[in-house]
C-alpha positions in Angstrom: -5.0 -5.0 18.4 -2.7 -4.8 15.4 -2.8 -2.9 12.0 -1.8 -4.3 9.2 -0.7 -2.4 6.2 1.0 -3.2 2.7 2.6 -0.2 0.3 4.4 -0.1 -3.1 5.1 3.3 -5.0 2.0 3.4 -6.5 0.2 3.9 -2.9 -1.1 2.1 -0.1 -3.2 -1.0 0.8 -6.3 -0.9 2.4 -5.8 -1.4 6.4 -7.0 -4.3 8.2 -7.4 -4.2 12.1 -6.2 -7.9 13.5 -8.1 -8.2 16.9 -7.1 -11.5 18.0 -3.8 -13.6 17.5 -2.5 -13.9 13.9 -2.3 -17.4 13.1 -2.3 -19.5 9.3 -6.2 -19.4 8.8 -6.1 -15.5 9.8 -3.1 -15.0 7.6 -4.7 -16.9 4.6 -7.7 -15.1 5.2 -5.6 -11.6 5.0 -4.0 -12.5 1.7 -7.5 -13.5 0.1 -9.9 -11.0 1.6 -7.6 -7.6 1.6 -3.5 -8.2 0.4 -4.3 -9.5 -2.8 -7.1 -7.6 -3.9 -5.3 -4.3 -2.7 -2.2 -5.2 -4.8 -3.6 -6.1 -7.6 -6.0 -2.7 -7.8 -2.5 -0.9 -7.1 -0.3 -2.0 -9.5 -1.4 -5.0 -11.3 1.1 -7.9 -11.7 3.3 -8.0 -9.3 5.5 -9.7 -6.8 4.5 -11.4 -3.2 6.8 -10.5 -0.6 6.4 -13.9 1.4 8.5 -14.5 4.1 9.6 -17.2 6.5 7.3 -16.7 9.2 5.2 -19.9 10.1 1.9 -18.2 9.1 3.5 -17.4 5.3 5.2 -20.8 4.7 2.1 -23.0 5.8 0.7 -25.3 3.3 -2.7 -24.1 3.2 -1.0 -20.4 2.3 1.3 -21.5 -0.4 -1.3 -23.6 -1.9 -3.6 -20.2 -1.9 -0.5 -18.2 -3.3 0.8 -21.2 -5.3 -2.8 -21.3 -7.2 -3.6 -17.5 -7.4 0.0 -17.0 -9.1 -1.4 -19.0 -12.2 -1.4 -16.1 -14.4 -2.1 -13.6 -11.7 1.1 -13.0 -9.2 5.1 -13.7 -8.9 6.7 -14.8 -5.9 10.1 -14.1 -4.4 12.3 -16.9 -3.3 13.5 -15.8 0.3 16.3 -17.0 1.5 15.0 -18.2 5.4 18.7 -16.8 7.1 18.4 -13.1 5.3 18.7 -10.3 6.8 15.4 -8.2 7.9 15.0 -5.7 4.8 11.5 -5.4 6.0 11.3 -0.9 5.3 7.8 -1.0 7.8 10.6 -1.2 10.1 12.3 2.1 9.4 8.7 3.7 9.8 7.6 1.8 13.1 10.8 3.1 14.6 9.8 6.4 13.9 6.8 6.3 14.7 8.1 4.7 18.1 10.3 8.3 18.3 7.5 10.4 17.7 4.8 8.2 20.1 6.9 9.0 22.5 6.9 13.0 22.3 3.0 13.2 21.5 2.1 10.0 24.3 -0.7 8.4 22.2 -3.4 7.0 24.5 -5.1 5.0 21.8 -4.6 2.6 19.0 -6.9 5.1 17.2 -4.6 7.6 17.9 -1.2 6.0 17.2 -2.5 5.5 13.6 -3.8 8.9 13.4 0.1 9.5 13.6 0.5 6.7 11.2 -1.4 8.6 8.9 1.3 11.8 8.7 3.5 9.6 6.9 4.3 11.2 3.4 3.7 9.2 0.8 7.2 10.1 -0.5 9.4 9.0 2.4 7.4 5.7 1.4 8.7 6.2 -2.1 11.8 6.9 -1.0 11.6 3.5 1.4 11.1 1.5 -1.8 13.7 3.0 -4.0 16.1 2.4 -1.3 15.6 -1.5 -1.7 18.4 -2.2 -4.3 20.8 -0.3 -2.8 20.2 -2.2 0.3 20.0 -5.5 -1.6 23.3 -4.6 -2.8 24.8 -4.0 0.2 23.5 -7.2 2.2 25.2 -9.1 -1.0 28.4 -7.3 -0.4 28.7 -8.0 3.1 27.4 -11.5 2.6 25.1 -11.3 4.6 27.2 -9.7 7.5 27.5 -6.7 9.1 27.3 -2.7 6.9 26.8 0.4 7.5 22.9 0.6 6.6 23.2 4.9 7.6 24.7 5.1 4.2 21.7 4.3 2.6 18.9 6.2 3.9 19.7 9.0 2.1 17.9 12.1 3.7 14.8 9.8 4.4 13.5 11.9 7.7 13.6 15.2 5.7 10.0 13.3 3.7 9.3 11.5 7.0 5.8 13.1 8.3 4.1 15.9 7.1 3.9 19.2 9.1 
């Protein structure tokens, strides 16, 4: 079982359990039935983050996202050899850390630690994005020291 989760700085998306193995009809169904619709009710008009994996570059999902962005949604051009800016990545390593002291012994309870997560260390995730953008540009694509960016990130991590 997997969790699936979206957020922005106006909050997050409604969570969607995947119980089987994610492929381009469960994806497509995703984007229609629950990443969309949660988007748009958070912030309107805004961008798809769509990237390179097989299930977000098939045909029958860029036709869905190709024909829902009439009017509706912008999407990002991704270059398929960037670097993993993904920020759920930051958090899933900490909540790896923490899983690890507290020995979770169900997926309920893993995203009952999910759940701590302060909405401003989320914040904080997005507003980090064009500094980190910034960064992967200056090193063209290479190798920097991504530490300099977090800026005190785990002081908002989870709440006490």
């Amino acid at each position: 079982m997997e969790e699936v989760v979206g957020w922005c700085v106006a909050g997050v998306t409604d969570l969607f359990r995947i119980q089987c193995t994610l492929n381009l009809h469960g994806y497509n169904s995703i984007l229609q039935r629950y990443a969309i619709p949660s988007g748009l009710r958070l912030v309107g008009l805004s961008f798809v983050f769509n990237r390179t994996m097989t299930q977000h570059t098939s045909r029958l999902c860029k036709g869905y996202l190709t024909k829902e962005s009439d009017g509706v949604l912008h999407q990002m051009t991704w270059s398929p050899q960037s670097t993993d800016l993904n920020p759920i990545e930051v958090v899933w390593d900490e909540l790896d850390h923490r899983g690890k002291e507290k020995q979770p012994t169900s997926a309920q309870h893993l995203w009952e630690l999910f759940k701590t997560v302060r909405k401003s260390f989320l914040v904080k995730l997005v507003e980090r994005m064009p500094r980190l953008c910034k960064a992967v540009i200056k090193a063209k694509g290479g190798y920097f020291e991504e530490s300099k960016i977090y800026f005190n990130l785990f002081d908002t991590l989870v709440t006490r």
